[in-house]
N, C-alpha and C positions, 0 to 999 in steps of 0.2 A: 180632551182638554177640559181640565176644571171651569166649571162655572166664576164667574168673575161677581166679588163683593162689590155693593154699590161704591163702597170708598175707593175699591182699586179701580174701576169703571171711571170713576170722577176723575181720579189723578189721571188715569188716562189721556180722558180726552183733555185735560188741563193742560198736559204736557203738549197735544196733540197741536192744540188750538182750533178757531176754527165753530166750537159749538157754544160759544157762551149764550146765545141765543138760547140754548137748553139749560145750561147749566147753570143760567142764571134766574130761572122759573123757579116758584115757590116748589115745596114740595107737594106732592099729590094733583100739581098741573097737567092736563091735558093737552095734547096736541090734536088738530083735527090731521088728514093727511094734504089740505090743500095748504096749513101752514106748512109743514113739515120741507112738502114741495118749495113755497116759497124762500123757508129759511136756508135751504141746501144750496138754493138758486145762487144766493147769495153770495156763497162762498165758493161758487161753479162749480158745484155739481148740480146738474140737474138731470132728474132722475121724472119718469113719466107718473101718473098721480099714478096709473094700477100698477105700476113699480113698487110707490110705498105700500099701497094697500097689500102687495107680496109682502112684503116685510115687515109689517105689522099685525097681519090676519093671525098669527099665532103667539102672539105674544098674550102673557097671561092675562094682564088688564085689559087689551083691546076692548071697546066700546062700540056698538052700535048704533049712533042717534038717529034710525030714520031716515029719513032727506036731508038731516047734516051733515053724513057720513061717519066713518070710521073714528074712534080716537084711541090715540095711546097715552098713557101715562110716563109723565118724566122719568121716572123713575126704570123703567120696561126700555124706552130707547135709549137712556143712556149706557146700560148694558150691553144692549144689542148692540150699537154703534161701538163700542168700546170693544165686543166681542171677535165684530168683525175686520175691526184694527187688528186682533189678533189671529190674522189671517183665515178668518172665515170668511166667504161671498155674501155680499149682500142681494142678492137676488138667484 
C-alpha cells in the first residue's frame, strides 16, 4: 500500500474525527508519549505508554529527550494514524 501524503493523512483523520488535538498543533509540534497517552484517553482509546512508545520508536522524527522521554513529530503521527485507519495495526 502507497504511503499516504500529509494532505491525504489530514483529510483523513478530518473525516475521521476524533484528533483535532493533533491536528490542530502548529506544524513541526512535538508530542511527548505521555501526552499522546492522554489525548487517545480522551477519545477512549487508551493505549499503554510502552504501547505508544511501539508505535512511535520507528518513526522518522522520533526524539529522544533523556528523562523526558520519547517524542514524535505532528507531522510522523498524523500519518501513522491515518495509515493505520487504513487498515494497518497499530501495535
Amino acid at each position: 500500500m502507497p504511503e499516504l501524503s500529509l494532505d491525504e493523512a489530514v483529510q483523513l483523520l478530518e473525516d475521521h474525527g476524533g484528533y483535532s488535538w493533533l491536528l490542530d498543533a502548529p506544524p513541526g509540534f512535538s508530542f511527548s508519549v505521555t501526552s499522546i497517552v492522554e489525548h487517545l484517553a480522551k477519545t477512549g482509546v487508551e493505549p499503554t505508554t510502552r504501547t505508544v512508545q511501539n508505535w512511535i520508536k520507528d518513526l522518522p522524527h522520533t526524539t529522544s529527550q533523556g528523562g523526558l522521554g520519547d517524542y514524535a513529530t505532528r507531522s510522523d503521527l498524523i500519518i501513522m494514524f491515518a495509515g493505520r485507519m487504513r487498515g494497518r495495526k497499530l501495535a
